[in-house]
C-alpha positions in Angstrom: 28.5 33.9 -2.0 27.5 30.6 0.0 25.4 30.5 2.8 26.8 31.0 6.0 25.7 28.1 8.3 26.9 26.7 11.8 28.3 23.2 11.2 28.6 20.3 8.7 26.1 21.1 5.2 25.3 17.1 5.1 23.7 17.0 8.3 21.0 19.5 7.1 18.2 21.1 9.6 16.6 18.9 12.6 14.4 16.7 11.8 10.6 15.7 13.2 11.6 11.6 13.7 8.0 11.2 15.0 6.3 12.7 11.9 8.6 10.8 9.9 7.5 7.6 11.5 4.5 8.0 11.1 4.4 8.7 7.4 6.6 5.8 6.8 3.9 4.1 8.7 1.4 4.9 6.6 3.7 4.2 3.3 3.7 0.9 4.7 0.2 0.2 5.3 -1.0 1.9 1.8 1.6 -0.6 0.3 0.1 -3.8 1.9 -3.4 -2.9 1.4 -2.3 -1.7 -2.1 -0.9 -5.4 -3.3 -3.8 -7.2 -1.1 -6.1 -5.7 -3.4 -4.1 -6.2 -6.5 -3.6 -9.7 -5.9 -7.8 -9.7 -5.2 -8.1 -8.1 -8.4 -5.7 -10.7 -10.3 -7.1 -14.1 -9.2 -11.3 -12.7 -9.8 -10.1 -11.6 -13.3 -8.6 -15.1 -14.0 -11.8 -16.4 -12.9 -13.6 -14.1 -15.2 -11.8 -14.7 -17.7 -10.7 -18.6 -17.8 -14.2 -19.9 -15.9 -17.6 -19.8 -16.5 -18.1 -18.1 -13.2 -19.6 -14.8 -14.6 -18.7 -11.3 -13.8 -20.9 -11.2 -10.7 -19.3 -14.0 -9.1 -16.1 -12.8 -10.0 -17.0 -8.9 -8.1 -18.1 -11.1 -5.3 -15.2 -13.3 -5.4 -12.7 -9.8 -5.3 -15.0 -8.3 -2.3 -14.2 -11.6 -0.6 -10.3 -11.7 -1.1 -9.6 -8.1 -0.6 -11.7 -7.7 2.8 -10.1 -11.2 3.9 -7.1 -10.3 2.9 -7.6 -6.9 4.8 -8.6 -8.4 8.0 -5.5 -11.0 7.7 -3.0 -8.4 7.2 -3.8 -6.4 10.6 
């Protein structure tokens, strides 16, 4: 027998709108500082790869981008 409840299904139970903004706030932020260090990632590995920069200078060069690119996005 269905479940006996007092109004509309679609609705559902109440919901914590602070809690949920805050993990969509965090999505968010995971996701920029996510790509930031991606992109870091993708330009020191093309320097790697096509220069004759060198590994270290590469690591240096992706330390460089991603805190940069940290400290821009805030």
């Amino acid at each position: 027998m269905a479940d006996q409840t007092n109004g509309p299904v679609e609705t559902g139970a109440a919901m914590d709108y602070s809690e949920h903004d805050k993990t969509y706030a965090m999505f968010l932020a995971g996701t920029k500082y996510t790509t930031i260090v991606i992109v870091a990632l993708m330009i020191a590995m093309a320097v790697y790869f096509f220069t004759g920069a060198g590994a270290i200078l590469s690591f240096v060069l992706f330390l460089i981008l991603s805190i940069g690119g940290s400290i821009l996005a805030r």
